[in-house]
C-alpha positions as a printed NumPy array, in Angstrom:
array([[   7.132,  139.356,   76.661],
       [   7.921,  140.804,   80.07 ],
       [  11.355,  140.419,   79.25 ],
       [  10.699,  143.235,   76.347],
       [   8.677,  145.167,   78.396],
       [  11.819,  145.076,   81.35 ],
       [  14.952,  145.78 ,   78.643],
       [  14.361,  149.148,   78.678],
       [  15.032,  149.549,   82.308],
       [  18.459,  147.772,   82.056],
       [  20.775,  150.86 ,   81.743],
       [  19.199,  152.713,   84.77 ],
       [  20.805,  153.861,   87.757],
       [  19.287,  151.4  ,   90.732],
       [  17.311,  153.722,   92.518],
       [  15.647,  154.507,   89.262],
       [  14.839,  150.812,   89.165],
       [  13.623,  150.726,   92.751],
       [  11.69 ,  153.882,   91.872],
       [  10.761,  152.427,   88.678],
       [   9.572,  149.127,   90.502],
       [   7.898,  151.11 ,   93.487],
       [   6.135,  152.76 ,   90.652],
       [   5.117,  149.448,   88.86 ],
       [   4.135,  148.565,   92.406],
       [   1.804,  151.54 ,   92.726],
       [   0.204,  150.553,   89.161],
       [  -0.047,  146.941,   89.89 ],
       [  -1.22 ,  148.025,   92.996],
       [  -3.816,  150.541,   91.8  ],
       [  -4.728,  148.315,   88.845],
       [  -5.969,  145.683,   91.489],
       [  -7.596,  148.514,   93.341],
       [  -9.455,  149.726,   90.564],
       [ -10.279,  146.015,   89.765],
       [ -11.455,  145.593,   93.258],
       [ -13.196,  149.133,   93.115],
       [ -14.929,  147.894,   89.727],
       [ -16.368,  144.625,   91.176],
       [ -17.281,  146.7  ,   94.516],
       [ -19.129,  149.374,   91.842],
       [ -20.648,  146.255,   89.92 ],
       [ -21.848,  145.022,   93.235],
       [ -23.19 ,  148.199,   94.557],
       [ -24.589,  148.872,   90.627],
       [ -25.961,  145.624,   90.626],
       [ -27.259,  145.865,   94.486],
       [ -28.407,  148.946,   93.679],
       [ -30.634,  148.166,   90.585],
       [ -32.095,  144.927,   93.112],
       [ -33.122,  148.061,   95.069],
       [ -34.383,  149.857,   92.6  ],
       [ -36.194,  146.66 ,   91.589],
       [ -37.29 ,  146.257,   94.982],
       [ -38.563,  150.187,   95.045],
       [ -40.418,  149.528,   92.438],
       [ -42.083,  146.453,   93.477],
       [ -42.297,  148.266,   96.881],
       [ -43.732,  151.141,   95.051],
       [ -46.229,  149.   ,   92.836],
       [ -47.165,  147.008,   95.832],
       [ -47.984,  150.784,   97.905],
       [ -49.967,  152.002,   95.253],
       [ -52.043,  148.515,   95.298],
       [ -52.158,  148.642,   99.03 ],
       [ -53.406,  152.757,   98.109],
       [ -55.953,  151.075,   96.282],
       [ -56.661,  148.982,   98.869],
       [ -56.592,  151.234,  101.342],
       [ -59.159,  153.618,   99.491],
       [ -61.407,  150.762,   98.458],
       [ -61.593,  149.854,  102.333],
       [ -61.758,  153.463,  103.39 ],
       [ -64.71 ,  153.605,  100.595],
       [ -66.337,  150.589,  102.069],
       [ -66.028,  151.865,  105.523],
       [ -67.663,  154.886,  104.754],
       [ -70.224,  152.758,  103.078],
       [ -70.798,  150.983,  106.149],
       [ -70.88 ,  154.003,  108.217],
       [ -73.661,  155.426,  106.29 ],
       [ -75.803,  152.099,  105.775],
       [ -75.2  ,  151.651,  110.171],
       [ -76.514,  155.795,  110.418],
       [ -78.998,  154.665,  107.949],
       [ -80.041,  151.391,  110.041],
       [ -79.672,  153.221,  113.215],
       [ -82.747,  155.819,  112.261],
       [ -84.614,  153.161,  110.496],
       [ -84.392,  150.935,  114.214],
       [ -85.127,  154.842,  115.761],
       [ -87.874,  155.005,  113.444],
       [ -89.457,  151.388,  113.98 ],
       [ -88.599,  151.454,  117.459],
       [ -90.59 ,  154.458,  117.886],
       [ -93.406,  152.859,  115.253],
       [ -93.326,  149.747,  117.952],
       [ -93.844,  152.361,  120.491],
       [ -96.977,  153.404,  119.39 ],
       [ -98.279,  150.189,  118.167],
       [ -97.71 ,  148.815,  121.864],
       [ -99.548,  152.282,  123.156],
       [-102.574,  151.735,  120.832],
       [-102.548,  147.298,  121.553],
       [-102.744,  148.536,  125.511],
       [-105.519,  150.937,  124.672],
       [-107.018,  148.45 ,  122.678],
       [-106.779,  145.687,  125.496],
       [-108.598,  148.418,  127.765],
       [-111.396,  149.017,  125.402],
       [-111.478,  145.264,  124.848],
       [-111.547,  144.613,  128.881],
       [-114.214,  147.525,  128.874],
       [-115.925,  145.779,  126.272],
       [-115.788,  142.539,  127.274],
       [-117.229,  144.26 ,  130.894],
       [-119.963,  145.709,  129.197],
       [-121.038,  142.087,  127.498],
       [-120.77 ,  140.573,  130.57 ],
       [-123.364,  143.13 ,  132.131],
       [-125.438,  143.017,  129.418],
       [-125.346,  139.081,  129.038],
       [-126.549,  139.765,  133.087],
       [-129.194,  141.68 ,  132.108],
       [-130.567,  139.366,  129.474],
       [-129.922,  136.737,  131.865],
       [-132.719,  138.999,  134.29 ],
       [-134.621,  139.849,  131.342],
       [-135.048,  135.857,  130.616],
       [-136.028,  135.097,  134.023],
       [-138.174,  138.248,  134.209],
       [-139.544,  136.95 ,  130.563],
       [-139.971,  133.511,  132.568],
       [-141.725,  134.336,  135.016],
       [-144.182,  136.747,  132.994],
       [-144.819,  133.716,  130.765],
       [-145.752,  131.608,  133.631],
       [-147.852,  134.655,  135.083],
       [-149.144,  134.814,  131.339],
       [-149.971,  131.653,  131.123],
       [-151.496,  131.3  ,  134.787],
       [-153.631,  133.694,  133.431],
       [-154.683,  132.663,  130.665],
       [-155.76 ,  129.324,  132.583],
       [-157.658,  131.515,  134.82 ],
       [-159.411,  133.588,  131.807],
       [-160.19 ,  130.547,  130.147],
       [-161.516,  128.91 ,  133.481],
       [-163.199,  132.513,  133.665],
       [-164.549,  132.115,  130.125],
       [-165.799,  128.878,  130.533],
       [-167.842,  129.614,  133.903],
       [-168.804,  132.783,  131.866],
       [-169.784,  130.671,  129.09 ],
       [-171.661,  127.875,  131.633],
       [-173.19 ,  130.871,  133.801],
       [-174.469,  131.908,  130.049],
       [-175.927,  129.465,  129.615],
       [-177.729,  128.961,  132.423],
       [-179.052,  132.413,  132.083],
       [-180.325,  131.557,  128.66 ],
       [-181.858,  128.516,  129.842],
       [-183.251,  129.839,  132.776],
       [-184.701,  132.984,  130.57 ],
       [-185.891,  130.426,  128.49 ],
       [-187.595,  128.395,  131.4  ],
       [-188.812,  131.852,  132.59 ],
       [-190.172,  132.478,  128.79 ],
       [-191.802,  129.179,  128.549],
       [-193.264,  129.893,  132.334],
       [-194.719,  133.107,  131.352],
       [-195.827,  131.671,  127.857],
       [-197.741,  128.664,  129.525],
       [-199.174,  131.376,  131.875],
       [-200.216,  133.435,  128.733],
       [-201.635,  130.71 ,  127.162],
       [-203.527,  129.488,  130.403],
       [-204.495,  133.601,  129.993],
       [-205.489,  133.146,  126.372],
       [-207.168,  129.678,  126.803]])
């Protein structure tokens, strides 16, 4: 078949022929070019859709890592707020502590004062029971005197009632001597 193709070219001056063959050159030449240029442009398409793959993926992957990124920055700001939150609750209850350890110290005073008191006053019952003591023993000194009292009372008493009577029955036997 390339002898068909060539039989045309077989009345030609040579320098047509060389021309005609530097031409052929230039087409063979350019054909393999534009071969090579094809696969380089299927390579670079095909590189170039890997890319655009790979953007995309890249792309999906950033707007995931957005999400992310927003969900974190949400949850930061969460935390933020809950530790401002915390920090004027522990204000608050560290200020509520102060107070309670203000009124447990006054307490403890009133408690020592208290307790000071008791301790005077379990003194002065103490001085009242010894006081109570010894006016129970004076009591009941007493009482063995008024009843030793009582009893010479009761004897001397007696003896005035028997010596009245004595005296009666002295004047009566002197009557009746009288009367007789």
């Amino acid at each position: 078949m390339s002898w068909a193709r060539d039989e045309w070219k077989l009345d030609l001056p040579n320098t047509a022929l060389r021309k005609i063959s530097e031409l052929e050159n230039d087409v063979e030449n350019l054909r393999k070019s534009k071969q090579q240029q094809q696969l380089q442009l299927e390579t670079v398409s095909n590189s170039l859709q890997k890319q655009k793959q790979l953007n995309a993926e890249e792309k999906a992957g950033n707007s995931s890592l957005r999400r992310e990124i927003q969900e974190l920055t949400r949850k930061c700001s969460d935390l933020e707020n809950q530790e401002e939150k915390s920090q004027i609750d522990l204000k608050a209850k560290d200020n509520k502590i102060g107070l309670l350890e203000e009124q447990l110290h006054k307490a403890r005073e009133k408690l020592k004062e208290e307790e000071d008191k008791n301790s005077e006053m379990l003194n002065q019952v103490d001085q009242q029971k010894l006081i109570v003591e010894v006016t129970e023993n004076e009591i009941g000194q007493l009482t063995v005197e008024v009843e030793r009292i009582n009893e010479t009372k009761a004897q001397m008493v007696k003896d005035l009632e028997d010596n009245e009577m004595i005296l009666s029955l002295g004047l009566l036997s002197d009557d009746s001597d009288i009367i007789t």
